[in-house]
C-alpha positions in Angstrom: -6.5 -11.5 -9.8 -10.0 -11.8 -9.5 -13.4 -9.1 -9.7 -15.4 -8.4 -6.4 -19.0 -8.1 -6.4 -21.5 -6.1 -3.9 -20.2 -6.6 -0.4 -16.9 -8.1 -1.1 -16.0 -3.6 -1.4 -16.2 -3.5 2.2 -13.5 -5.9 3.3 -11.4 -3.0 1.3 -13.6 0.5 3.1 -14.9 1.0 0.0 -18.3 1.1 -2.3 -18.6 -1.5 -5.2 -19.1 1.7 -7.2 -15.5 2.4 -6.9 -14.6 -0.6 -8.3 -11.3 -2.2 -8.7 -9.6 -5.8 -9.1 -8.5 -7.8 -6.8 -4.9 -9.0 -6.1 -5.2 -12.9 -4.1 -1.9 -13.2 -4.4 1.7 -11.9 -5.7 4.1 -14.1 -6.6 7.6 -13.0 -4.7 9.9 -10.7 -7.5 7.2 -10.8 -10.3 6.3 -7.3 -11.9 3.3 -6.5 -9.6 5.8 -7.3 -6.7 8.1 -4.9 -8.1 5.7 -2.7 -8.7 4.5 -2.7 -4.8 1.5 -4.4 -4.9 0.7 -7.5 -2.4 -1.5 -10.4 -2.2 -5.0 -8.6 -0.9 -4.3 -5.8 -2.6 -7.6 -3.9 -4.4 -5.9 -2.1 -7.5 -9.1 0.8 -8.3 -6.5 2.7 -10.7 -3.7 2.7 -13.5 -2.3 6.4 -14.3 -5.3 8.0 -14.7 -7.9 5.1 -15.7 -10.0 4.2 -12.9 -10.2 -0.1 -12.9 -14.2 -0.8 -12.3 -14.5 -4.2 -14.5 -11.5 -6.6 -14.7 -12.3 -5.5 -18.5 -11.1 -2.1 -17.8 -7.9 -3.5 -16.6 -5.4 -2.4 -19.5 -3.3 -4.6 -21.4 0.5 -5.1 -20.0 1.6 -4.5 -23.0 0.5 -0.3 -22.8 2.1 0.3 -19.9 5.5 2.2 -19.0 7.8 3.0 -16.2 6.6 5.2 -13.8 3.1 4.5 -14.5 1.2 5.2 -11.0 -1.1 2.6 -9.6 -3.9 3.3 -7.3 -4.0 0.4 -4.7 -6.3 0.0 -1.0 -4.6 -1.9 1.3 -5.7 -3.0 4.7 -8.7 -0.2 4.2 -6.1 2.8 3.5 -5.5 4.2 -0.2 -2.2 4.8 -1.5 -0.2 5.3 -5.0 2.8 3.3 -5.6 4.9 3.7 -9.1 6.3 0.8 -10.6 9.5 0.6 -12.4 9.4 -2.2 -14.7 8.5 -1.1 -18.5 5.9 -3.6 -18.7 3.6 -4.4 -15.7 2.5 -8.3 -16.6 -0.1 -9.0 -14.4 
């Protein structure tokens, strides 16, 4: 995982003010696999917390099944619910 600063947001189609952490890669059958996330992937949200700083990313530990993420990939926004009863990213 890694933060994006100023234009990095536009490889993604969207502002830096939106925020969100960057995936560069997703090990095959880890959580985030699981959970639908790819390498590239921008995750912007986790249930209802927007992700602006990697700071804001919360810790593995709080977070249950079902939990929806908020992921851009390849420009287009989707949600994707992961299964797992703790996300380690």
């Amino acid at each position: 995982m890694r933060a994006l600063a100023g234009a990095e947001f536009s490889v993604f189609g969207v502002r830096k003010e939106s925020g969100g952490i960057c995936f560069v890669t997703v090990p095959a059958q880890s959580p985030a696999d699981r959970a639908g996330l790819r390498s590239n992937d921008l995750l912007q949200g986790v249930g209802e917390r927007r992700i602006v700083p990697l700071a804001d990313l919360p810790a593995p530990d709080s977070l249950v099944a079902g939990t929806t993420l908020l992921v851009i990939r390849d420009q287009a926004r989707f949600a994707s619910r992961f299964l797992d009863p703790v996300l380690q990213l």
